[in-house]
FIVEX-369264 format. One record per atom (N, C-alpha, C, O): residue number from 1; residue in one letter; atom name; x, y, z. Coordinates in steps of 0.001 Angstrom, whole numbers, always signed. Layout:
@resi = NUM&resn = A&name = CA&X = X&Y = Y&Z = Z
...
// end
This chain:
@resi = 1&resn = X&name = N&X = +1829&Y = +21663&Z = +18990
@resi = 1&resn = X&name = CA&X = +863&Y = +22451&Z = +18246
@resi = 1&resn = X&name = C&X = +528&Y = +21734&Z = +16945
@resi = 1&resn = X&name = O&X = +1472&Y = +21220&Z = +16344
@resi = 2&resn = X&name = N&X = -691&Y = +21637&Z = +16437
@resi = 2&resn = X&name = CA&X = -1031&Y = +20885&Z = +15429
@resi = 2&resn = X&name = C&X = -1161&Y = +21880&Z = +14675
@resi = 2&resn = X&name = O&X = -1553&Y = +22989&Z = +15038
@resi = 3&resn = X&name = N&X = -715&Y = +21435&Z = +13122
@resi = 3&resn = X&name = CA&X = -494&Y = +22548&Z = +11874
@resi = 3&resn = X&name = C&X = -2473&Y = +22633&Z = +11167
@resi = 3&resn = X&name = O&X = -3474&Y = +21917&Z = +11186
@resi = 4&resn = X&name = N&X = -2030&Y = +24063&Z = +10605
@resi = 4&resn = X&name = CA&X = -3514&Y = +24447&Z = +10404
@resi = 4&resn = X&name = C&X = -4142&Y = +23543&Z = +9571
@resi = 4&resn = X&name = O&X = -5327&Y = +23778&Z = +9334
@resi = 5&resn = X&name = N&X = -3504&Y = +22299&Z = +8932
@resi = 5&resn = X&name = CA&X = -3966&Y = +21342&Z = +7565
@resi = 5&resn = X&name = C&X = -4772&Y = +20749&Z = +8670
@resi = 5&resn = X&name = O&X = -5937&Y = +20527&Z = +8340
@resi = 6&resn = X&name = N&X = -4500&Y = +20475&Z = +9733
@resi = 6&resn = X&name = CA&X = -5212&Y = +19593&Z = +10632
@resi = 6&resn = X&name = C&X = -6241&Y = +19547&Z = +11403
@resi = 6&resn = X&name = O&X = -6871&Y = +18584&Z = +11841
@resi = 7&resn = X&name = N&X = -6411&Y = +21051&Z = +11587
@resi = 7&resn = X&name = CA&X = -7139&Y = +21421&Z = +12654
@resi = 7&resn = X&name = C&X = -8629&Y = +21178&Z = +12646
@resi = 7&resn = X&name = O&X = -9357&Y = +21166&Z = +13638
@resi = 8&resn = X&name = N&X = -8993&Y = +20979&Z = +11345
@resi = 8&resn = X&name = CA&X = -10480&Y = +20388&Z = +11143
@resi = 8&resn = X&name = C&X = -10508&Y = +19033&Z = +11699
@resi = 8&resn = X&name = O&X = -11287&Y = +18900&Z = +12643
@resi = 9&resn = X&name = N&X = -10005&Y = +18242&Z = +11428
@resi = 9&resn = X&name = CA&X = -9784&Y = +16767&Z = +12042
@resi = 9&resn = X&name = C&X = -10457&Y = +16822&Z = +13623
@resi = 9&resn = X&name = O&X = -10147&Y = +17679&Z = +14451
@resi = 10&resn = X&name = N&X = -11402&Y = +15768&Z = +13846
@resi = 10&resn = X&name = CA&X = -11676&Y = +15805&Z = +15331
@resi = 10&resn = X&name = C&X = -11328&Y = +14644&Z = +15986
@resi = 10&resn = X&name = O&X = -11128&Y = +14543&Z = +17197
@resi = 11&resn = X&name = N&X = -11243&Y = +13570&Z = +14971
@resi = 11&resn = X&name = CA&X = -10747&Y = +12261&Z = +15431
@resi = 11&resn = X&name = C&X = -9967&Y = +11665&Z = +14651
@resi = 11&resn = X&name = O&X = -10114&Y = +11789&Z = +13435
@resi = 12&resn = X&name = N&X = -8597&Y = +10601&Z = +15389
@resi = 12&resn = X&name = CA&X = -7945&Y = +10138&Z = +14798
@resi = 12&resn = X&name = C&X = -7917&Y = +8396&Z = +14699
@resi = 12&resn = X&name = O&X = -8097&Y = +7949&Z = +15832
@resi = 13&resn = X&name = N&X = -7755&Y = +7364&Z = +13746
@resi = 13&resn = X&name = CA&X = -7725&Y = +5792&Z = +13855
@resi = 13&resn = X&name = C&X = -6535&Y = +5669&Z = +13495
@resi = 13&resn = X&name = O&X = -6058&Y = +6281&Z = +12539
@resi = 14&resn = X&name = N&X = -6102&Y = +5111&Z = +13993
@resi = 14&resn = X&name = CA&X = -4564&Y = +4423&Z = +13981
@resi = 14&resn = X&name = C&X = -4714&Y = +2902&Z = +14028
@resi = 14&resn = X&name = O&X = -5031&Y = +2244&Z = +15019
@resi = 15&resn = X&name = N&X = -4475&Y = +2507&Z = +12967
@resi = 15&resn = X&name = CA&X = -4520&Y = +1040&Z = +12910
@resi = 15&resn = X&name = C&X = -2838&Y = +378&Z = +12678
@resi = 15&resn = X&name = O&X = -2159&Y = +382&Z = +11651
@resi = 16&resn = X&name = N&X = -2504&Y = -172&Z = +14067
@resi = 16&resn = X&name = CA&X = -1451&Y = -414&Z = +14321
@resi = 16&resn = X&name = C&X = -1626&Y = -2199&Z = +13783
@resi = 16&resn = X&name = O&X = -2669&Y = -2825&Z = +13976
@resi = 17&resn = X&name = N&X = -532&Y = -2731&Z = +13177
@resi = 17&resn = X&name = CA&X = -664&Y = -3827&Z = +12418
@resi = 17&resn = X&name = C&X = -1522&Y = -4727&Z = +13671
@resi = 17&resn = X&name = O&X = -1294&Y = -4271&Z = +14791
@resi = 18&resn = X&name = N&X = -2324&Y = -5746&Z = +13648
@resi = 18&resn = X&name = CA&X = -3180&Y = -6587&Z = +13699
@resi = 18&resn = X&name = C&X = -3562&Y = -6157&Z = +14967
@resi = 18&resn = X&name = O&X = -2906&Y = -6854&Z = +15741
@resi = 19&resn = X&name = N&X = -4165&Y = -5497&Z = +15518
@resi = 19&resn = X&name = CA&X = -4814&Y = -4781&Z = +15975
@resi = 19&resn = X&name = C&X = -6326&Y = -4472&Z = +16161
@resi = 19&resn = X&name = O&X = -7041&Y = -4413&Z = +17161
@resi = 20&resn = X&name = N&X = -6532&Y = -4315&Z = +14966
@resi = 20&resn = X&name = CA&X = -8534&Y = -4479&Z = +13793
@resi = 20&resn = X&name = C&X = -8982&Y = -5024&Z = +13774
@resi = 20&resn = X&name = O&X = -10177&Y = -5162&Z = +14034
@resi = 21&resn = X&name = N&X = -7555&Y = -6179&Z = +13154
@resi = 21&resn = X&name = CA&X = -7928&Y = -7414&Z = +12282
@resi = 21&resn = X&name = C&X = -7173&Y = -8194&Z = +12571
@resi = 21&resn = X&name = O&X = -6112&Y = -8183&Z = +11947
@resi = 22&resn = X&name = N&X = -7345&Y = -9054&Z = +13471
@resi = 22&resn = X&name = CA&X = -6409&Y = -10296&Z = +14075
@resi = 22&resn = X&name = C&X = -5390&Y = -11110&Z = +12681
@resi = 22&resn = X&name = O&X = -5676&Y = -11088&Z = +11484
@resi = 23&resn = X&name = N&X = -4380&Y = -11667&Z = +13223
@resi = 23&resn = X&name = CA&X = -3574&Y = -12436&Z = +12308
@resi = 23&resn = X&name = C&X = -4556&Y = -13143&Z = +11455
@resi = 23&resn = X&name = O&X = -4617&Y = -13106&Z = +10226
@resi = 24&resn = X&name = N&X = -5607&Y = -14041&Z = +12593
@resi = 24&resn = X&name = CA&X = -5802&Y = -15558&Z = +11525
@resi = 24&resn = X&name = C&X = -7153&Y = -14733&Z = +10466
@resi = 24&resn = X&name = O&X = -8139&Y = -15413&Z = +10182
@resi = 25&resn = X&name = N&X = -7049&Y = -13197&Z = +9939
@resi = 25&resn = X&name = CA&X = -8274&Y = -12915&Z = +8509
@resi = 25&resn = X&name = C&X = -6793&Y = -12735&Z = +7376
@resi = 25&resn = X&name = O&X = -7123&Y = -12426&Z = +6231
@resi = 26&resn = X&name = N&X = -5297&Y = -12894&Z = +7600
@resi = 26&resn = X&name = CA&X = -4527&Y = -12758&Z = +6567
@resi = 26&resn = X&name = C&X = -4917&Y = -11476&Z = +6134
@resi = 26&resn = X&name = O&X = -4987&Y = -11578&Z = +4909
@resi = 27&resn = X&name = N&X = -5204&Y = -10349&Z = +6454
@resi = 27&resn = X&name = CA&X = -4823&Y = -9324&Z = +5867
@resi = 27&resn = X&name = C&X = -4414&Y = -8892&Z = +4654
@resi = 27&resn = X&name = O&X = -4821&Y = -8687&Z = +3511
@resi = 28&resn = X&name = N&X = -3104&Y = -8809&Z = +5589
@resi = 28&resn = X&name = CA&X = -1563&Y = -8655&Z = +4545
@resi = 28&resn = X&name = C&X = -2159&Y = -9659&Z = +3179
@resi = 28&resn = X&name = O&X = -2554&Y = -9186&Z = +2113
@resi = 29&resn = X&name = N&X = -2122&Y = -10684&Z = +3417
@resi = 29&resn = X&name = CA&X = -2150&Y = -11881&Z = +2662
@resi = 29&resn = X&name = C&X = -3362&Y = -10918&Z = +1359
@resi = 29&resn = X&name = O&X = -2932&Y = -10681&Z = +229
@resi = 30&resn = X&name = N&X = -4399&Y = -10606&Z = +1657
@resi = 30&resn = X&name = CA&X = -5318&Y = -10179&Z = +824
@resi = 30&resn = X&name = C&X = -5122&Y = -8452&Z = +195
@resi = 30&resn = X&name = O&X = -5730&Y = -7796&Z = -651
@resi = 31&resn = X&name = N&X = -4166&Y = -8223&Z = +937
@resi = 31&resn = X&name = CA&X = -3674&Y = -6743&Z = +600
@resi = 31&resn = X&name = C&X = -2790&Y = -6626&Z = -497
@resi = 31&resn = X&name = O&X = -2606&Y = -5671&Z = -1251
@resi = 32&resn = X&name = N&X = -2267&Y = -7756&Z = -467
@resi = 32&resn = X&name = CA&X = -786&Y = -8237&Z = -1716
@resi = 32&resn = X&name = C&X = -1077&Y = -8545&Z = -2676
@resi = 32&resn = X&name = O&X = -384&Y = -8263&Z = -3653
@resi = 33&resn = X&name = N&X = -2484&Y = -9410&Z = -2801
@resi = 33&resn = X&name = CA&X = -3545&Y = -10001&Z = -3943
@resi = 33&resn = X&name = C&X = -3426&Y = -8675&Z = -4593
@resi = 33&resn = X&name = O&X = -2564&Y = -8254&Z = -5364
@resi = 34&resn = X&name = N&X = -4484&Y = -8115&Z = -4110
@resi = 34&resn = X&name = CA&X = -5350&Y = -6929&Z = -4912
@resi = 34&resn = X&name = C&X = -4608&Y = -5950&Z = -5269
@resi = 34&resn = X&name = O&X = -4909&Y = -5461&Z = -6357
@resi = 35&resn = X&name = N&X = -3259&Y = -5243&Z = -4427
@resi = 35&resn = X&name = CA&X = -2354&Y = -4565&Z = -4943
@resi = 35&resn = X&name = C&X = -1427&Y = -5166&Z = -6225
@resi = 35&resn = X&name = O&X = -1131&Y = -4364&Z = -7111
@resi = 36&resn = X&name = N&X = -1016&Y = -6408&Z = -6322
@resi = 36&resn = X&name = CA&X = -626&Y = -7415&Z = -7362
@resi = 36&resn = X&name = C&X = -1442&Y = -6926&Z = -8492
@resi = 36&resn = X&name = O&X = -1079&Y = -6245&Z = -9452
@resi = 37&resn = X&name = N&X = -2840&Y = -7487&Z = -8148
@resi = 37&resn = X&name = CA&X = -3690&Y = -7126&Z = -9386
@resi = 37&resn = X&name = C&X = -3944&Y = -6108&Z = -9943
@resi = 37&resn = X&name = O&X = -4150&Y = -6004&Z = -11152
@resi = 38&resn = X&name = N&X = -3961&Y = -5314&Z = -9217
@resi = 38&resn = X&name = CA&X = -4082&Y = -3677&Z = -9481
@resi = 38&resn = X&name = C&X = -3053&Y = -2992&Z = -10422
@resi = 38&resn = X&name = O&X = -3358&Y = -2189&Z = -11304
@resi = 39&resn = X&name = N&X = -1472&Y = -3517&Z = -10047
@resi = 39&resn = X&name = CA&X = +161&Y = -3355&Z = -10527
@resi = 39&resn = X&name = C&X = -474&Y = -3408&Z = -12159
@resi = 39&resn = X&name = O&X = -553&Y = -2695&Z = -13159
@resi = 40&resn = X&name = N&X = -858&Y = -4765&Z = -11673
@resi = 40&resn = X&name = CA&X = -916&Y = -5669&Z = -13207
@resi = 40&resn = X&name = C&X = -1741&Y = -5280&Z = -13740
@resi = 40&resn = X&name = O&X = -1096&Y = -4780&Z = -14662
@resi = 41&resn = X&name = N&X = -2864&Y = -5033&Z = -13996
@resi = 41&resn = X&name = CA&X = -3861&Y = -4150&Z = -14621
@resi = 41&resn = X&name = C&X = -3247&Y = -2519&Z = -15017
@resi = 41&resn = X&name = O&X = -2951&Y = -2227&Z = -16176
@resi = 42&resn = X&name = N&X = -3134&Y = -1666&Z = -14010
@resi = 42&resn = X&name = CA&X = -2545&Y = -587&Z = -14509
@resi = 42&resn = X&name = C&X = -912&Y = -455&Z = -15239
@resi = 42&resn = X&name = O&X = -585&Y = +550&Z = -15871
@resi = 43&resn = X&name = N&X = -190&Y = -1379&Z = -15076
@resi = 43&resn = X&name = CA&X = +760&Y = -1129&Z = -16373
@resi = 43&resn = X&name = C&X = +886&Y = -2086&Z = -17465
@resi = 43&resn = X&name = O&X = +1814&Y = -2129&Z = -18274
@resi = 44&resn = X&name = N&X = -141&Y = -2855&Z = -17414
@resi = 44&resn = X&name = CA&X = -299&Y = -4067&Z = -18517
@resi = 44&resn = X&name = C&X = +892&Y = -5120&Z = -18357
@resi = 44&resn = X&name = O&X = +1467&Y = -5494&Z = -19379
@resi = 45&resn = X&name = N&X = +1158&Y = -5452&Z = -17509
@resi = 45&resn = X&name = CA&X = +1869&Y = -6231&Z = -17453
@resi = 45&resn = X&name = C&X = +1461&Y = -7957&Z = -16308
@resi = 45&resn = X&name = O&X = +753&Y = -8100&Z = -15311
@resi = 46&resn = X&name = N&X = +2245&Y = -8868&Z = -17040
@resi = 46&resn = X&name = CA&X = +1556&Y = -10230&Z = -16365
@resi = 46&resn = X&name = C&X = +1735&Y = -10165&Z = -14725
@resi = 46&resn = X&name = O&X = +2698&Y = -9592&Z = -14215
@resi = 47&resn = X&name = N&X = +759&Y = -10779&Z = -14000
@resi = 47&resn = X&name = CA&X = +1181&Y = -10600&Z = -12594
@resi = 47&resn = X&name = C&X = +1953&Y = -11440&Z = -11797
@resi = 47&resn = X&name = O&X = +1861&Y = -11384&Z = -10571
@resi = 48&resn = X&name = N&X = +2696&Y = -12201&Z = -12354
@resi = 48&resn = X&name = CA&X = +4013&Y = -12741&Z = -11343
@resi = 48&resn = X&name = C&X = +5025&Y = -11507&Z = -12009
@resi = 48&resn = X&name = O&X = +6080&Y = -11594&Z = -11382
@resi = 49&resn = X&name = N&X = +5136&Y = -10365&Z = -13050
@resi = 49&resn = X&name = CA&X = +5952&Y = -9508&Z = -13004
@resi = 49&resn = X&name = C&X = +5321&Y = -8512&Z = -12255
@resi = 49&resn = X&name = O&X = +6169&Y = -7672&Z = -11952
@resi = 50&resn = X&name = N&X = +3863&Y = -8131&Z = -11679
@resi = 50&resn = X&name = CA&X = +3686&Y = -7109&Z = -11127
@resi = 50&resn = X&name = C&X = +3878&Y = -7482&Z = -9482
@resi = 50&resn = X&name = O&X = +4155&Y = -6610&Z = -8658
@resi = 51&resn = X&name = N&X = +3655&Y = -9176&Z = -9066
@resi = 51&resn = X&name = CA&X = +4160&Y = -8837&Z = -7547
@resi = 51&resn = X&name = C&X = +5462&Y = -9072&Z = -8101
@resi = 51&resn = X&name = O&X = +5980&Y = -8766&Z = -7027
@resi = 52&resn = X&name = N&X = +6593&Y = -9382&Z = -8923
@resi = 52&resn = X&name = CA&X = +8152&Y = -9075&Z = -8568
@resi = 52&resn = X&name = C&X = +8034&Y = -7711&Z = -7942
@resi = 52&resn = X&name = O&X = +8254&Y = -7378&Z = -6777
@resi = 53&resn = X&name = N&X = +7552&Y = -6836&Z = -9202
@resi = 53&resn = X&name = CA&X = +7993&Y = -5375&Z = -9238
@resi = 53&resn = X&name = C&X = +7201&Y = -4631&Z = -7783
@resi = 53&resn = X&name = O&X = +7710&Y = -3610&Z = -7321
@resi = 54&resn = X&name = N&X = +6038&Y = -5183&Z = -7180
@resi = 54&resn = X&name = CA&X = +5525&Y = -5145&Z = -5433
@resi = 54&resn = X&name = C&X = +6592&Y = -5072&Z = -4945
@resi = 54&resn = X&name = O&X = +7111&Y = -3971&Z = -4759
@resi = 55&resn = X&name = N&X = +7236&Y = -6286&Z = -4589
@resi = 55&resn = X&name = CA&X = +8048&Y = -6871&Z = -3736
@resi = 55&resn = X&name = C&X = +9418&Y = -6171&Z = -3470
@resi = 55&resn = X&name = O&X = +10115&Y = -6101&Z = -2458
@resi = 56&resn = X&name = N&X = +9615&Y = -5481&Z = -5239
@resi = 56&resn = X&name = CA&X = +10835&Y = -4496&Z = -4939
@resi = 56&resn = X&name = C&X = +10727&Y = -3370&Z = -4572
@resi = 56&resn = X&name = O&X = +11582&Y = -2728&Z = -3962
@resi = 57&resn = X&name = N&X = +9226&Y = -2860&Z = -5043
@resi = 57&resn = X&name = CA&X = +9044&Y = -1364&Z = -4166
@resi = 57&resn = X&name = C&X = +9108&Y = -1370&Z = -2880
@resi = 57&resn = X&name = O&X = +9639&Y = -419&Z = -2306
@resi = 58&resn = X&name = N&X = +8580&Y = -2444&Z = -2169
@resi = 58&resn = X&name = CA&X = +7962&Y = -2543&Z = -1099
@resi = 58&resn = X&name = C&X = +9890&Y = -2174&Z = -103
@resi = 58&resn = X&name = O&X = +10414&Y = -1379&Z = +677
@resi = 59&resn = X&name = N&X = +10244&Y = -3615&Z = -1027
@resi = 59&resn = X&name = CA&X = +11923&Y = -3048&Z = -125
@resi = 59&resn = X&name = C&X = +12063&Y = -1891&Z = -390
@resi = 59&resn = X&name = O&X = +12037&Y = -1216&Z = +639
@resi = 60&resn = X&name = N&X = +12217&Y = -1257&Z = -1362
@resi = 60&resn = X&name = CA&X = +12933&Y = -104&Z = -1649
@resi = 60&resn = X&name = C&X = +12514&Y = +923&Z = -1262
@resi = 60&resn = X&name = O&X = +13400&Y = +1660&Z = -827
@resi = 61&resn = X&name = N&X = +11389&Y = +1370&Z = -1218
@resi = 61&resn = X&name = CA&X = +10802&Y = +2246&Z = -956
@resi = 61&resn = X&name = C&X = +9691&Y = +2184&Z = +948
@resi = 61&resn = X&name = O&X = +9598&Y = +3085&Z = +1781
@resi = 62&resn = X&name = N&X = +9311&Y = +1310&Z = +967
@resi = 62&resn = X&name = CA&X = +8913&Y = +1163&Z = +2262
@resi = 62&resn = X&name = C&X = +7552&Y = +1129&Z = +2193
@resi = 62&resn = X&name = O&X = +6985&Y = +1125&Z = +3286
@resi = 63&resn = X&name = N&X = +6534&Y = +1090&Z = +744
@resi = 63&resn = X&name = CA&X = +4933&Y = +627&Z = +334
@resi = 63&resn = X&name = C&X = +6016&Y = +460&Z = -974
@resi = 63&resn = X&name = O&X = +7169&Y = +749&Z = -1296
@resi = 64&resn = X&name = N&X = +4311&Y = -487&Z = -1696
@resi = 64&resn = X&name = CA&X = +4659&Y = -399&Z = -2942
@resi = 64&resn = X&name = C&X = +3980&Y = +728&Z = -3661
@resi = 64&resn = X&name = O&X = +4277&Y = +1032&Z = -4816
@resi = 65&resn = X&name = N&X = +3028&Y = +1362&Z = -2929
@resi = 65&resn = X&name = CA&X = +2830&Y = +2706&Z = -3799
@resi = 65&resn = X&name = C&X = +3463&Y = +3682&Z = -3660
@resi = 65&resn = X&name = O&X = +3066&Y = +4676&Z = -4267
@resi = 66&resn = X&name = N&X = +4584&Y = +3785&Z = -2886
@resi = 66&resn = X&name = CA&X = +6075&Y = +4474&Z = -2578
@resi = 66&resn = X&name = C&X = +6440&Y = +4718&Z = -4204
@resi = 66&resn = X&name = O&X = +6571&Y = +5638&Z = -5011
@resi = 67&resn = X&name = N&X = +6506&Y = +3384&Z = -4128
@resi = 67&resn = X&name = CA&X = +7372&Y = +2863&Z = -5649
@resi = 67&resn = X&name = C&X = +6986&Y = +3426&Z = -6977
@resi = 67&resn = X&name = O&X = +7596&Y = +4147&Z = -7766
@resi = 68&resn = X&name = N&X = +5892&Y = +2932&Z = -6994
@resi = 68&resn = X&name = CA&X = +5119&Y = +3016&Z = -8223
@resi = 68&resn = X&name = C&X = +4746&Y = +4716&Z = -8394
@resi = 68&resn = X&name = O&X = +4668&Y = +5141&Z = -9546
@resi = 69&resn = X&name = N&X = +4476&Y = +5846&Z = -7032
@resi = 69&resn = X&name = CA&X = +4335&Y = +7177&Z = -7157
@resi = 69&resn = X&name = C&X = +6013&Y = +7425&Z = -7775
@resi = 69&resn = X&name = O&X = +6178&Y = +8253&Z = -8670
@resi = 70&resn = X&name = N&X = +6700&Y = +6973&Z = -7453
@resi = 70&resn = X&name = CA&X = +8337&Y = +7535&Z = -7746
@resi = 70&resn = X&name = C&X = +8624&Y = +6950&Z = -8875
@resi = 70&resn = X&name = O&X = +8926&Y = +7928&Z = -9559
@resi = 71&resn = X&name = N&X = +8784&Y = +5708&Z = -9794
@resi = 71&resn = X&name = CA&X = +8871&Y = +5588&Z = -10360
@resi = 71&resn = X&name = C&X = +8003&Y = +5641&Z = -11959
@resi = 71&resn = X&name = O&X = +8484&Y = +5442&Z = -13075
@resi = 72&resn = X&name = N&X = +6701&Y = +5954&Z = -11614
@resi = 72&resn = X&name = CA&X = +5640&Y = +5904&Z = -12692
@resi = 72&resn = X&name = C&X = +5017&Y = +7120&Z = -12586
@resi = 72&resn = X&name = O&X = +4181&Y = +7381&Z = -13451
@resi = 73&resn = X&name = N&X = +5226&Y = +7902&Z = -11748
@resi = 73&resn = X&name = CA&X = +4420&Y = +9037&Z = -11071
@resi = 73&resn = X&name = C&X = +3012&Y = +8607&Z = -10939
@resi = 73&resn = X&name = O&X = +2124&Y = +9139&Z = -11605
@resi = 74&resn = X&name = N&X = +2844&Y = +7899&Z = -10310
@resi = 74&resn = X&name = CA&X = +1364&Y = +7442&Z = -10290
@resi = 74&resn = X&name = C&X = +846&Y = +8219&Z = -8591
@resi = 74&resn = X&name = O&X = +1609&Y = +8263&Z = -7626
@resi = 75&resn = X&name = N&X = -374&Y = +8678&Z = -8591
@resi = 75&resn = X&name = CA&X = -749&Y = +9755&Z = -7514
@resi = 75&resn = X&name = C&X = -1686&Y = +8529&Z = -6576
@resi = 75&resn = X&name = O&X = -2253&Y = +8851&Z = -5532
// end
């Protein structure tokens, strides 16, 4: 049974990793950029410290906006 949050929904995309978007467009590769930059822009900080601080959400939490919602409360 699907919960009532859902029930408007008529279709679903599931984008299962490379799938969309084949390996050889690097993706990932361009997803890490802009999230990097993004880190680094929103807490003012240089960006070889904002992908460190990526790289540890990403373990720790399982995204890096895992991280950054839990640790910064960022929405």
């Amino acid at each position: 049974m699907i919960s009532d949050n859902f029930k408007h929904v008529e279709n679903w995309v599931f984008d299962l990793d490379n799938t969309l978007y084949p390996p050889k467009v690097r993706l990932f590769d361009e997803i890490e950029l802009k999230m990097t930059e993004w880190i680094s822009n929103k807490l003012k900080i240089s960006t070889q410290e904002a992908d460190q601080l990526r790289k540890r959400y990403w373990k720790a939490y399982g995204t890096s906006l895992a991280g950054l919602m839990r640790e910064y409360q960022i929405k």
